[in-house]
Each structure stands twice: as C-alpha cells, then as structure tokens.
MIZAVEX-962314 format. One record per atom (N, C-alpha, C, O): chain; atom name; x, y, z. Coordinates in Angstrom, 2 decimals. Layout:
<rs>
> A; CA; X; Y; Z
...
</rs>
This chain:
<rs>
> A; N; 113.25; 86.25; 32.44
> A; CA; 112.87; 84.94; 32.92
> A; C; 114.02; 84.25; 33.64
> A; O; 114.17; 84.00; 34.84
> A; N; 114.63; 84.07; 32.83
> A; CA; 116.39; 83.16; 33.59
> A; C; 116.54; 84.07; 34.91
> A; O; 116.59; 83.38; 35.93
> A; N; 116.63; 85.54; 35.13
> A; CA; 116.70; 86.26; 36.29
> A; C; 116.03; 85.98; 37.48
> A; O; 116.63; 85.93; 38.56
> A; N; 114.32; 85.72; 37.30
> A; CA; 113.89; 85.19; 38.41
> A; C; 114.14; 83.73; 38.59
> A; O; 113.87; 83.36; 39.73
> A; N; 114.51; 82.96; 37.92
> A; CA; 114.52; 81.87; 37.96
> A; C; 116.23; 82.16; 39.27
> A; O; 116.29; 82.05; 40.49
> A; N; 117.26; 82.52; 38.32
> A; CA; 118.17; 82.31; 39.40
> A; C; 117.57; 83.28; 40.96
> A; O; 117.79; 82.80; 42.07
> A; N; 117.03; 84.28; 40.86
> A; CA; 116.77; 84.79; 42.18
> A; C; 116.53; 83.74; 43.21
> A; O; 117.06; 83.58; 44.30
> A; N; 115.27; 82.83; 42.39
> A; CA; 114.53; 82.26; 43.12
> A; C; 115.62; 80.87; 43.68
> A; O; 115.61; 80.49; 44.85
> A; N; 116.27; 80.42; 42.90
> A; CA; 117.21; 79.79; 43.44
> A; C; 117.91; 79.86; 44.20
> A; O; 118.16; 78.90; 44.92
> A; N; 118.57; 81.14; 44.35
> A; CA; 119.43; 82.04; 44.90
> A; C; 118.87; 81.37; 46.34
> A; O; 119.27; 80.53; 47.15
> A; N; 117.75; 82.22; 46.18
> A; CA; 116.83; 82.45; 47.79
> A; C; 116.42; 81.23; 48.43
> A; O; 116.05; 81.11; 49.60
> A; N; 116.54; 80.26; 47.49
> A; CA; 116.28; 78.57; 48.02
> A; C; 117.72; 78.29; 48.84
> A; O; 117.74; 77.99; 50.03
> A; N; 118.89; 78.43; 48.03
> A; CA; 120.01; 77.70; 48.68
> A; C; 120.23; 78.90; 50.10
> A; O; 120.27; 78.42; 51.24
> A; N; 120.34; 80.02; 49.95
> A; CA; 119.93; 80.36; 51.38
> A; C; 119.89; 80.48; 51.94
> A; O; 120.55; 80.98; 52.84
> A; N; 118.39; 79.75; 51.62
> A; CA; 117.51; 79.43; 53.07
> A; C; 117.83; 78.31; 54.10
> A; O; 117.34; 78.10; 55.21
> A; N; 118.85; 77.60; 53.34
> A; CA; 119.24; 76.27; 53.59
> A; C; 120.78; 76.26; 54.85
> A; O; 121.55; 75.30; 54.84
> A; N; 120.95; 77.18; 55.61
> A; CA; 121.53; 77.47; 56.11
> A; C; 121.58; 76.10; 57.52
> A; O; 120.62; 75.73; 58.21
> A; N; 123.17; 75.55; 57.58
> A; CA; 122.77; 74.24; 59.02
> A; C; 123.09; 75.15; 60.29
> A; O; 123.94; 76.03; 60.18
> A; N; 122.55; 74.99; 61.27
> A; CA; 121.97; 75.34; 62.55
> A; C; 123.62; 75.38; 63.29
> A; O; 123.84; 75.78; 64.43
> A; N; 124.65; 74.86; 62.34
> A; CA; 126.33; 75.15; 63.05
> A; C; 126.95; 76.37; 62.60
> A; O; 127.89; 76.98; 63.10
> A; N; 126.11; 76.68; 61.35
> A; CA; 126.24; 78.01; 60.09
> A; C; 125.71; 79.18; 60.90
> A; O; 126.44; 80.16; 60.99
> A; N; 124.44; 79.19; 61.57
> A; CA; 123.71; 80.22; 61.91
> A; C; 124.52; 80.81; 63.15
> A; O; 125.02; 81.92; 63.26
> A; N; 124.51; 79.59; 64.22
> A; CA; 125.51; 79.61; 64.83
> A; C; 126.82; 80.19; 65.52
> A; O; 127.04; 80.53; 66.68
> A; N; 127.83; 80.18; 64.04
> A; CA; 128.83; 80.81; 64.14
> A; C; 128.66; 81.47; 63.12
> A; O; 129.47; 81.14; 62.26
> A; N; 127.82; 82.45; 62.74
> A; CA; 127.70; 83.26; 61.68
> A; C; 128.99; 84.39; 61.52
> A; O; 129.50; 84.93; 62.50
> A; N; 129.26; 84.54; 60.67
> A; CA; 130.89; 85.44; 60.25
> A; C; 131.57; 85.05; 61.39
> A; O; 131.95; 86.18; 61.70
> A; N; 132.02; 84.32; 62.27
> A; CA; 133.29; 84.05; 62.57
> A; C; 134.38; 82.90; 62.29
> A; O; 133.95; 81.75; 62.26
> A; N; 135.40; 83.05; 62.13
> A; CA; 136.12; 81.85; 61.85
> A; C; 136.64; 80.85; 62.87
> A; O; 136.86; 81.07; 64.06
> A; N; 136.75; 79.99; 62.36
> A; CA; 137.15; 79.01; 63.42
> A; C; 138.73; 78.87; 63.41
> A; O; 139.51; 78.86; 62.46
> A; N; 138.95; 78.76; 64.86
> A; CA; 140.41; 78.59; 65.46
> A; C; 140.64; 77.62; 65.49
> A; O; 139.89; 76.77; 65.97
> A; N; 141.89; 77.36; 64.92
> A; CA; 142.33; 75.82; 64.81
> A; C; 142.88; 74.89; 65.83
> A; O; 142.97; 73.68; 65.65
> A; N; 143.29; 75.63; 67.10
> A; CA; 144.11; 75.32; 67.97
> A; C; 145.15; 74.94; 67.54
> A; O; 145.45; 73.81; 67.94
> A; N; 145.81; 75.37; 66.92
> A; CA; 147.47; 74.77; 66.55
> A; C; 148.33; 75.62; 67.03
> A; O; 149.29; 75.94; 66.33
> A; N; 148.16; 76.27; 68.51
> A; CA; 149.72; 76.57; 69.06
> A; C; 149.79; 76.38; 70.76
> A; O; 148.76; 76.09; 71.36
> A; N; 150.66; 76.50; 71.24
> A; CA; 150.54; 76.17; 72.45
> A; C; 151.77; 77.50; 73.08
> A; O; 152.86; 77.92; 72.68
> A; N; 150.68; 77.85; 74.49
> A; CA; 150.87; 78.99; 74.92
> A; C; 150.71; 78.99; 75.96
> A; O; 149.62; 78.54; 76.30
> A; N; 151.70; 79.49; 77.16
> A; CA; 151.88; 79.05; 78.54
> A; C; 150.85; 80.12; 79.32
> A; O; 150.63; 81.27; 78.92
> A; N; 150.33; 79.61; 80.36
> A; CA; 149.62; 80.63; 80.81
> A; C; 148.94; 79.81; 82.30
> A; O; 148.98; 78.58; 82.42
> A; N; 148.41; 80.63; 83.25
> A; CA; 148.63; 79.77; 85.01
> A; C; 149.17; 78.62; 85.23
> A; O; 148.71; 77.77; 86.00
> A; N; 150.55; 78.48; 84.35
> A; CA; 151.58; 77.02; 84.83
> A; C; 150.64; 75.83; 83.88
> A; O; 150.43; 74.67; 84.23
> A; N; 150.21; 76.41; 82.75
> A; CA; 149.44; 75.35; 81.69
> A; C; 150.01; 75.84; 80.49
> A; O; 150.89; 76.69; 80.32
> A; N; 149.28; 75.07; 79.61
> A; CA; 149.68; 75.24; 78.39
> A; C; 147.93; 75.27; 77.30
> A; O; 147.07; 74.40; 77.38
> A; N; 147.88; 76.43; 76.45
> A; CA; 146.62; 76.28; 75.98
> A; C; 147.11; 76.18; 74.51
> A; O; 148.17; 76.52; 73.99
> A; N; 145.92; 75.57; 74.00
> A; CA; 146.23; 74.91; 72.16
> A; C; 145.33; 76.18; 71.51
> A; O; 145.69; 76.57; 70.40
> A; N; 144.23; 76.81; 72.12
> A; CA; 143.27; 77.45; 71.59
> A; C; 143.43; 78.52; 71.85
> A; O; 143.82; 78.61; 73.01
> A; N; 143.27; 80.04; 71.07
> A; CA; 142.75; 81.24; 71.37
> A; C; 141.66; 81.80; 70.62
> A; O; 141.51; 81.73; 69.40
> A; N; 140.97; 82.32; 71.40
> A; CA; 139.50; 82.57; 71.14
> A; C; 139.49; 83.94; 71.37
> A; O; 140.14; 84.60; 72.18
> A; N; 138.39; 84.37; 70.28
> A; CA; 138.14; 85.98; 70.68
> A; C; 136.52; 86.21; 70.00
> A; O; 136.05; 85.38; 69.22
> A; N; 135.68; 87.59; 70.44
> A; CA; 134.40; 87.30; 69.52
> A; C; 134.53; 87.09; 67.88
> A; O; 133.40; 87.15; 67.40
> A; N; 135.36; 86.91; 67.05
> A; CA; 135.41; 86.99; 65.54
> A; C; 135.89; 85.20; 65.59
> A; O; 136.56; 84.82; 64.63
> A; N; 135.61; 84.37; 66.45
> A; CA; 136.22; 83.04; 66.39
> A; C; 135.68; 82.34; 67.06
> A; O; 134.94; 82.78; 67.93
> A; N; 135.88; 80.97; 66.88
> A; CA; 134.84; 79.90; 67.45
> A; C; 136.02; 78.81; 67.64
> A; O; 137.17; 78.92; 67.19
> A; N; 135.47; 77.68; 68.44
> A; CA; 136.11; 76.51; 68.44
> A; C; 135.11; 75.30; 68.09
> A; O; 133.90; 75.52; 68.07
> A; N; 135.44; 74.49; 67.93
> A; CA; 135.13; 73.24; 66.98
> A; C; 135.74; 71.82; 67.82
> A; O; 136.96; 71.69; 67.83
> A; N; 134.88; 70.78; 68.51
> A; CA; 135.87; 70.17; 69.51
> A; C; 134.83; 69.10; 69.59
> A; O; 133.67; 69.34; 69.28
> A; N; 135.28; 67.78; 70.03
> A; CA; 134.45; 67.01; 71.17
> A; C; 134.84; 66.56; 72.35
> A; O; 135.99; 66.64; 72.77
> A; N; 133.68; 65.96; 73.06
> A; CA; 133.69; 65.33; 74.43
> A; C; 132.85; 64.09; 74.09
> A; O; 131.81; 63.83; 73.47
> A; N; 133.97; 63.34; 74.92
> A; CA; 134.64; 63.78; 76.18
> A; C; 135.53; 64.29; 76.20
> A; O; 136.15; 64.22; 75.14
> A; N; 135.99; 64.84; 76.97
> A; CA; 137.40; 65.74; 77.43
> A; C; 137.25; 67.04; 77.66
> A; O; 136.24; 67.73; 77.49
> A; N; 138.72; 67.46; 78.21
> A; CA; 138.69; 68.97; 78.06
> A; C; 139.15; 70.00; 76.90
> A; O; 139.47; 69.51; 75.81
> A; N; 139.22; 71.50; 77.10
> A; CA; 139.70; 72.04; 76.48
> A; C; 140.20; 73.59; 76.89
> A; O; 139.27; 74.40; 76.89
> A; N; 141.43; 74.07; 77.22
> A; CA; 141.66; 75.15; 77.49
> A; C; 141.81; 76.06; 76.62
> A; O; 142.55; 75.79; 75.68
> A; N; 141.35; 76.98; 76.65
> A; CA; 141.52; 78.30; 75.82
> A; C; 142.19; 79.63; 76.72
> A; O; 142.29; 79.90; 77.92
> A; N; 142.50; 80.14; 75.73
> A; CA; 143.29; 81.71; 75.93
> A; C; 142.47; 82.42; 75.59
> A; O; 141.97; 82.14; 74.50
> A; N; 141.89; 83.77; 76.36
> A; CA; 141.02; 84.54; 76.36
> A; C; 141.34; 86.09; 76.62
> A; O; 141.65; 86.41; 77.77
> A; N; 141.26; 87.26; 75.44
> A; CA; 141.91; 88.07; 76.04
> A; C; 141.22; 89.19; 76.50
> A; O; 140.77; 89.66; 75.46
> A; N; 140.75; 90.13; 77.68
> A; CA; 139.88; 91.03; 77.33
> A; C; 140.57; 92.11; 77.15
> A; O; 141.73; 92.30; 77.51
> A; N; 140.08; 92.59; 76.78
> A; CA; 140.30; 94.51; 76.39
> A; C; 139.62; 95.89; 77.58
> A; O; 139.60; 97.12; 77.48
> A; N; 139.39; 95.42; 78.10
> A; CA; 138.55; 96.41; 79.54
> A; C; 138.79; 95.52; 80.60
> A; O; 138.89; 94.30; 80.46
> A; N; 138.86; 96.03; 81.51
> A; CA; 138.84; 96.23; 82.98
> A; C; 137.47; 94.86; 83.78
> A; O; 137.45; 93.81; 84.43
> A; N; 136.62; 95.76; 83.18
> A; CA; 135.38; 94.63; 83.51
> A; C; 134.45; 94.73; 82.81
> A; O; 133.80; 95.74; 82.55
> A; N; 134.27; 93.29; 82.33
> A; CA; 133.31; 92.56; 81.05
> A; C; 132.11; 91.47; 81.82
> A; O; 132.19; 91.06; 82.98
> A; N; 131.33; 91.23; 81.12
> A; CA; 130.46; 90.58; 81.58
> A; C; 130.79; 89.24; 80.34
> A; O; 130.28; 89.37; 79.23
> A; N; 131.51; 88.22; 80.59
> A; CA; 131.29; 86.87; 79.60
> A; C; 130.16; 85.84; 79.50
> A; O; 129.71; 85.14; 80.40
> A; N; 129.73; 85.89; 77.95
> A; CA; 128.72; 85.27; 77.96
> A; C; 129.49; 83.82; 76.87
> A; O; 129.93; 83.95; 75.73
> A; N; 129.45; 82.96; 77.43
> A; CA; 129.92; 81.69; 76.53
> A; C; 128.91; 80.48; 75.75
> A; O; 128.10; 79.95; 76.51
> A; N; 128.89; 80.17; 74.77
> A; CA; 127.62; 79.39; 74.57
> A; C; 128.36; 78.16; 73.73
> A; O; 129.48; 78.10; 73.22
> A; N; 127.37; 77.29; 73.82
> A; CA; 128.34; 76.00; 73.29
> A; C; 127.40; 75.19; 72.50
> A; O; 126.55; 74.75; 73.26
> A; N; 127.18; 74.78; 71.17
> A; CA; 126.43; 74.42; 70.34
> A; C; 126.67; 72.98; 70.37
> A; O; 127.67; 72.60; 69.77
> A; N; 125.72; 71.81; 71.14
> A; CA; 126.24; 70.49; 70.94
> A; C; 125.50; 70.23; 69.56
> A; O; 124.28; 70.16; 69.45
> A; N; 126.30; 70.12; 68.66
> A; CA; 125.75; 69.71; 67.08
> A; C; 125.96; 68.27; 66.77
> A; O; 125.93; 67.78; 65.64
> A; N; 126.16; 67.72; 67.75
> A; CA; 126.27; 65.94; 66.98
> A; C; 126.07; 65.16; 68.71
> A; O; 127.00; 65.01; 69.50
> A; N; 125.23; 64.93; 68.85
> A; CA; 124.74; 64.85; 70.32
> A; C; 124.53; 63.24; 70.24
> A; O; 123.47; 62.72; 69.90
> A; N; 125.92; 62.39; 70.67
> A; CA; 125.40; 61.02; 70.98
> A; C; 125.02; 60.64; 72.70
> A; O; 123.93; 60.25; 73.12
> A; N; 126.00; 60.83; 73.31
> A; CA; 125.65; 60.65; 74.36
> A; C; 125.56; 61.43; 75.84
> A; O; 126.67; 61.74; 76.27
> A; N; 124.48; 61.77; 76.65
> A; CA; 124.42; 63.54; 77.26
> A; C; 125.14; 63.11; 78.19
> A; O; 125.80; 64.15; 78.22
> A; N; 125.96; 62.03; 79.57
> A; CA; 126.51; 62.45; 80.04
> A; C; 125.90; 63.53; 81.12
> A; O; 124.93; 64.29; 81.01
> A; N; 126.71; 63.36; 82.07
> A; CA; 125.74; 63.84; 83.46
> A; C; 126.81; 65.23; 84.41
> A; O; 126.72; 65.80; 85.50
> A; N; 127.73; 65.26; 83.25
> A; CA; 128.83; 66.60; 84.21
> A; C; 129.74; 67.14; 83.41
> A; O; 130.59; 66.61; 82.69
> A; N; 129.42; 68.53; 83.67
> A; CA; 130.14; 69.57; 82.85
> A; C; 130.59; 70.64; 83.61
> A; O; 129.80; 70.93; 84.51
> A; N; 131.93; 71.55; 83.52
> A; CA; 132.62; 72.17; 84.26
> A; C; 133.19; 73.40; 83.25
> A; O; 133.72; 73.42; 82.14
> A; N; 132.89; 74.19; 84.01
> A; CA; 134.05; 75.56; 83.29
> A; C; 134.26; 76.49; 84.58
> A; O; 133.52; 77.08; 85.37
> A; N; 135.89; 76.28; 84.37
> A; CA; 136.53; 77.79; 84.64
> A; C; 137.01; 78.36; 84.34
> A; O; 137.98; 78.11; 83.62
> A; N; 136.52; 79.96; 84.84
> A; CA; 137.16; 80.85; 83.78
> A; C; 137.86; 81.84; 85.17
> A; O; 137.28; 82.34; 86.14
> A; N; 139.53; 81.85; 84.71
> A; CA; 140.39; 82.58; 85.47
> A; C; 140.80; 84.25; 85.45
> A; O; 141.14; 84.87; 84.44
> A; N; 140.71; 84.68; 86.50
> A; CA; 141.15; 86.14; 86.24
> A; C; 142.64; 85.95; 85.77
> A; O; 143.39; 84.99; 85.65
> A; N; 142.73; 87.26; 85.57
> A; CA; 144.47; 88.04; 84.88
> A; C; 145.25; 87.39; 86.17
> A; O; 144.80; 87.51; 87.31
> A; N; 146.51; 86.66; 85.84
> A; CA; 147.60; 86.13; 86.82
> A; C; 146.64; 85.20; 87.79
> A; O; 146.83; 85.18; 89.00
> A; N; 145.55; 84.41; 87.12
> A; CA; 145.04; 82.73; 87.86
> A; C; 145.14; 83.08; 89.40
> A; O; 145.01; 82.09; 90.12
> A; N; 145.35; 84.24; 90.05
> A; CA; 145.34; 84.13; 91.41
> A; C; 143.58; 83.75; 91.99
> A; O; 143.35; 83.26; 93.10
> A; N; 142.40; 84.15; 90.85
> A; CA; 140.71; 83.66; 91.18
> A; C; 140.13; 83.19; 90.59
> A; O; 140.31; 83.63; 89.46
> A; N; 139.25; 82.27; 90.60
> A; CA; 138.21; 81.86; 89.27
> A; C; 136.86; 81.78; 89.67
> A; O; 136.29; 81.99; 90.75
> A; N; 136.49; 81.46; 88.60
> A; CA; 135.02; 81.64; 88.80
> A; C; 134.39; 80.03; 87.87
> A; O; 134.83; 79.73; 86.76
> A; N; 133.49; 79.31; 88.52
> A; CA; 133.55; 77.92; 88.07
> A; C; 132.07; 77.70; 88.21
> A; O; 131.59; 78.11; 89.27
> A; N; 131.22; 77.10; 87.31
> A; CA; 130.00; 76.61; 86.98
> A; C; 130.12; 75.47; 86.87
> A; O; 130.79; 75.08; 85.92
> A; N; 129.50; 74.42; 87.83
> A; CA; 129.61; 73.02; 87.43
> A; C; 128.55; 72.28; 87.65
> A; O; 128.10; 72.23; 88.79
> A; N; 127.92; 71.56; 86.59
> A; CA; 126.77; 70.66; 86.15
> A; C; 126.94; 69.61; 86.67
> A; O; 128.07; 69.14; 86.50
> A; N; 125.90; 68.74; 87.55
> A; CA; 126.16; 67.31; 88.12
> A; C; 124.96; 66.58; 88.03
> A; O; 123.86; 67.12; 88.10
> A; N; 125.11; 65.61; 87.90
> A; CA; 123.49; 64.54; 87.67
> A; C; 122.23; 65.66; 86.78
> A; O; 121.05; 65.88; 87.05
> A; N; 122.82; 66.01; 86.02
> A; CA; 122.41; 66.46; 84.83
> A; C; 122.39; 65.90; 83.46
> A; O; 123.48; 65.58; 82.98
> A; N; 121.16; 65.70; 82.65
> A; CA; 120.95; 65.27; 80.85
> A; C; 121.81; 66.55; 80.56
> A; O; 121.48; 67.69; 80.88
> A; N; 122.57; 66.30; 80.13
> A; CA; 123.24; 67.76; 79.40
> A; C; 122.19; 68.13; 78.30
> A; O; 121.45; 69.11; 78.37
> A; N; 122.21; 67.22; 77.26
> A; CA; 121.14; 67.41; 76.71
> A; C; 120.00; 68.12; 76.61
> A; O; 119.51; 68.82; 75.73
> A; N; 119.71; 67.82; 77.59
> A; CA; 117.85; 68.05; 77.99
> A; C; 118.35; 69.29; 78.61
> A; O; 117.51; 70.17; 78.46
> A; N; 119.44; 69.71; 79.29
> A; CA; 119.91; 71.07; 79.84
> A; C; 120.11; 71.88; 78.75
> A; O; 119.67; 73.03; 78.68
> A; N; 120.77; 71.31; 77.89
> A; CA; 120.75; 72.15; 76.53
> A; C; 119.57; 72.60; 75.32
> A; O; 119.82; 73.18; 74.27
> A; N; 118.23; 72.14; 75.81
> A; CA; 116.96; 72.26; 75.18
> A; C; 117.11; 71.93; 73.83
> A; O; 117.98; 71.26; 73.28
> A; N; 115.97; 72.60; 73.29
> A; CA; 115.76; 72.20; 71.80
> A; C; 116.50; 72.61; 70.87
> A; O; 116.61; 72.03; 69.79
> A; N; 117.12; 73.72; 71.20
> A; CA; 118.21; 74.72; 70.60
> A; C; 119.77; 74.35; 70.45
> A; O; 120.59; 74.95; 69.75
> A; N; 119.98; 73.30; 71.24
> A; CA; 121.29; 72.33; 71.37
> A; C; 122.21; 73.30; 71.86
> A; O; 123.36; 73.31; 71.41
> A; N; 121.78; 74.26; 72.87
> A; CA; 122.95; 75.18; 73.35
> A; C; 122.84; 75.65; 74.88
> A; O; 121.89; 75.95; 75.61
> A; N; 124.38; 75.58; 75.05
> A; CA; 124.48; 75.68; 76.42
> A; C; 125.01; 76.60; 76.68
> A; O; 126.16; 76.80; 76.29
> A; N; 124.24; 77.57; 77.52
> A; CA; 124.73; 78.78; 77.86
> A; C; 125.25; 79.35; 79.26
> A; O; 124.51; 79.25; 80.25
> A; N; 126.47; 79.94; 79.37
> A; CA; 126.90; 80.39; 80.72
> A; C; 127.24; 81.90; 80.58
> A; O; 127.66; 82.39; 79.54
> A; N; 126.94; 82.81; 82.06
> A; CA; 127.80; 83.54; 81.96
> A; C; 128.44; 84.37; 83.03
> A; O; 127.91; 84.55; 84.13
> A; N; 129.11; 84.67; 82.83
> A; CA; 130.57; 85.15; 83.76
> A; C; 130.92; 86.98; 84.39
> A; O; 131.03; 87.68; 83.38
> A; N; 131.07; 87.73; 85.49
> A; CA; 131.89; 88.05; 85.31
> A; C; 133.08; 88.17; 85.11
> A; O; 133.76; 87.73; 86.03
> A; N; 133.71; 88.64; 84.16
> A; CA; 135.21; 88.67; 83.76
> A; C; 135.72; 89.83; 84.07
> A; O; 135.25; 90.86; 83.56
> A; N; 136.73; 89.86; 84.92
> A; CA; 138.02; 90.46; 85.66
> A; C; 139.06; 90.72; 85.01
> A; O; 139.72; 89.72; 84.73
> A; N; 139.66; 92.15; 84.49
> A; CA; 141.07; 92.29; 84.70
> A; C; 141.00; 92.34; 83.06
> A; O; 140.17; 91.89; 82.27
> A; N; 142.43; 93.20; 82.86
> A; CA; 142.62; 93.62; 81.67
> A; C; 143.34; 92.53; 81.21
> A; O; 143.96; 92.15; 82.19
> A; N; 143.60; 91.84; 80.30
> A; CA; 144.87; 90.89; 79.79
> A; C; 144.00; 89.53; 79.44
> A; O; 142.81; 89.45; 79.14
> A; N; 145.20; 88.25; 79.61
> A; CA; 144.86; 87.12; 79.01
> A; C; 144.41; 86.17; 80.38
> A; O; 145.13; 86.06; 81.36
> A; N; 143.16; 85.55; 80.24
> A; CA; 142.57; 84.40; 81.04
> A; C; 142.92; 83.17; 79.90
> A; O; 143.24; 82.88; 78.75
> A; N; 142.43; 82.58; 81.71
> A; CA; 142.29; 81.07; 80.53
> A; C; 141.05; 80.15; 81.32
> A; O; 140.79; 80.04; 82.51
> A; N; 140.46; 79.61; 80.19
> A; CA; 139.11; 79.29; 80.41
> A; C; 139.45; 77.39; 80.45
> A; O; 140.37; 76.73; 79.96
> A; N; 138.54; 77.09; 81.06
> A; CA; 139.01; 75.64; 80.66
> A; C; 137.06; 75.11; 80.73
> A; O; 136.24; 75.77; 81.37
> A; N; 136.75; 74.05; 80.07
> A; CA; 135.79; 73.58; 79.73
> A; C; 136.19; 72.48; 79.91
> A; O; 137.24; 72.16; 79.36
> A; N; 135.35; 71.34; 80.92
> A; CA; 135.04; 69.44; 81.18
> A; C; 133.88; 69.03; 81.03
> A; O; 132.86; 69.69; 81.27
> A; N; 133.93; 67.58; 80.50
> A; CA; 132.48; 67.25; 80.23
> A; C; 133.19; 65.70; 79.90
> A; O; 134.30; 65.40; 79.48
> A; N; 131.59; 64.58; 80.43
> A; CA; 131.81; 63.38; 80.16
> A; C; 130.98; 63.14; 79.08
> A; O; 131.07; 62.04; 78.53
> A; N; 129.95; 64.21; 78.55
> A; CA; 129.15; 63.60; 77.60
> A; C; 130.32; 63.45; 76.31
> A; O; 131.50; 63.79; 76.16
> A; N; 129.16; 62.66; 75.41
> A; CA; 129.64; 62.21; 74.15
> A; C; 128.72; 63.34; 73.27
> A; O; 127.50; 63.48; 73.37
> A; N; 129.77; 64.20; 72.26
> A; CA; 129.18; 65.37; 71.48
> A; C; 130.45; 66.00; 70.55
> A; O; 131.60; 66.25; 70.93
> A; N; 129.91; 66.16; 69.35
> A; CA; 130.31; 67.38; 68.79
> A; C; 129.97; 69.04; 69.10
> A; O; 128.93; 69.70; 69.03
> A; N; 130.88; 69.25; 69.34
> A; CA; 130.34; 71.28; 69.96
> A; C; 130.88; 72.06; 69.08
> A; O; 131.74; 71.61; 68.32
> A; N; 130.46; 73.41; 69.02
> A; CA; 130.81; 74.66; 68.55
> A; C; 131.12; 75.86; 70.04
> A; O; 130.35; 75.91; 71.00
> A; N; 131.95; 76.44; 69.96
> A; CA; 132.00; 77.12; 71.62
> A; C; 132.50; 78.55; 70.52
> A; O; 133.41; 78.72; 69.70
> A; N; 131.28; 79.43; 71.07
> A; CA; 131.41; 80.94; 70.89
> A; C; 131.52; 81.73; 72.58
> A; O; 130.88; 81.42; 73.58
> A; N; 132.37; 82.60; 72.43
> A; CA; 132.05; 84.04; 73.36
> A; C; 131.16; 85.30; 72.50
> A; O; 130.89; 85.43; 71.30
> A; N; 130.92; 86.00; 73.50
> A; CA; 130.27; 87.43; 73.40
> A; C; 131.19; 88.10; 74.60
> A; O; 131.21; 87.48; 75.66
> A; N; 132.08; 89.51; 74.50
> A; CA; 132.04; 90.16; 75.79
> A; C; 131.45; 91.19; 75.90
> A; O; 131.37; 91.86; 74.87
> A; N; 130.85; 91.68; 77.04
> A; CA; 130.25; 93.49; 76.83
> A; C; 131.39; 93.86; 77.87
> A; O; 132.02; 93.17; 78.68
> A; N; 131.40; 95.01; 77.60
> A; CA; 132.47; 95.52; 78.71
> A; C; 131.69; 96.10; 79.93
> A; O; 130.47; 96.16; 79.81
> A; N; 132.29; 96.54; 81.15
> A; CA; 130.97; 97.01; 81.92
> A; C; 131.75; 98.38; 82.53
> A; O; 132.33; 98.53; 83.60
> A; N; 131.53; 99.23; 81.51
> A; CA; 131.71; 100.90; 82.68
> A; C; 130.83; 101.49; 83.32
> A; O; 129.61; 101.32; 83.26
> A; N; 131.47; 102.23; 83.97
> A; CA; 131.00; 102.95; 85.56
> A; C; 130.64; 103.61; 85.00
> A; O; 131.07; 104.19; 84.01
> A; N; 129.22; 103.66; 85.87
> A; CA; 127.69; 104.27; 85.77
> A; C; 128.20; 105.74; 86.55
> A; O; 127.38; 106.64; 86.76
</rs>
C-alpha cells in the first residue's frame, strides 16, 4: 500500500515540471562570470550544447561559442519565460572564426511576443563557419526574462 501510494506521488511531482525545466532539460546553466577577449570585445558568457544562459532585456549579451567541425548548421532558441513587455526589435549576430563575416537576423516593428507564439520561444538559425571560437551577440528592447539554448549539427560532405 505505502508503495503505490509513494509511486503515485512520485508520478504527481513529476508531472509538475515548469516550461523553463523542460526547456533546458539536463543542461546547466552558465553563469557568465569570466571575461574573454575575442573580435576586439570582451564576452562574460560561454555557451556550448550541455549549457544555457539565463538573462534579461533589455540589453545585450555576448557569448563565446565554440564549434568543433568545419561546418555546422546553428540552431539558437530563446525561451522568453517572464514576458512583461514585447518590444518591437531584436538582433543577433553570429561571427565566423577571426570576425572577418557575420551573419545577422534582425526583427523590426515586430510583437516579439506574438513572434514568439504560444510556446514563448524564439527560434533562429544559422549557418556556422569555421573551426574555433565565434562570438554571438544577441539585442533586444523588449522587457523579458529568457533562457537561450544552442543545438549544433555538423554538416559533412555528401
């Protein structure tokens, strides 16, 4: 008796999983506590798929990004979990190895919000260039708590 009773409990708490949990499921979050020079900047954050960042906007945020192959396809997603105000412009670039190219997505007279659907997530994605460390930078005027995950796939020749 006590056995199903805790099962059943078990299986209640759970289920009870918050939508920032599911989210970033097994990865840890990066604290940004170091600073690391990189295209004549300085980044607080490094990110990799086993890690997340944790941040608000307004403002920006640069990260250090490292790949491991040649050529990756980046997929970045950004969980607004505390959504006061959407704010109408959002920006990311993400730089090849030695910042000599980038590649830049930018949102204008846009609900971020309402861009971000019911799911509270905003999704981009990238080819990514070059073996080594990028650096990504993320702008936005809305007012929000976020969660910012990567995914990379690598992309070899067919």
């Amino acid at each position: 008796m006590n056995f199903w009773l805790f099962l059943c409990l078990l299986l209640l708490i759970s289920g009870c999983e918050s939508r920032i949990d599911q989210f970033t499921a097994g990865k840890l979050e990066s604290l940004c506590r170091v600073s690391l020079p990189i295209c004549q900047t300085r980044v607080t954050c490094v990110l990799d798929e086993e890690s997340f960042i944790a941040g608000d906007f307004p403002g920006s945020q640069s990260i250090l990004l490292y790949a491991q192959h040649p050529k990756n396809k980046l997929k970045l997603k950004i969980l607004l979990s505390e959504q006061v105000y959407p704010g109408t412009e959002f920006l990311i670039r993400v730089y090849d190895v030695g910042c000599a190219s980038l590649q830049e997505e930018q949102l204008k007279n846009v609900d971020l919000f309402m861009r971000a659907g019911d799911d509270q997530i905003l999704d981009f994605e990238f080819d990514f260039n070059g073996l080594g460390d990028h650096l990504i930078e993320v702008f936005s005027d809305m007012n929000a708590h976020y969660q910012l995950i990567v995914e990379i796939e690598p992309q070899f020749a067919q």
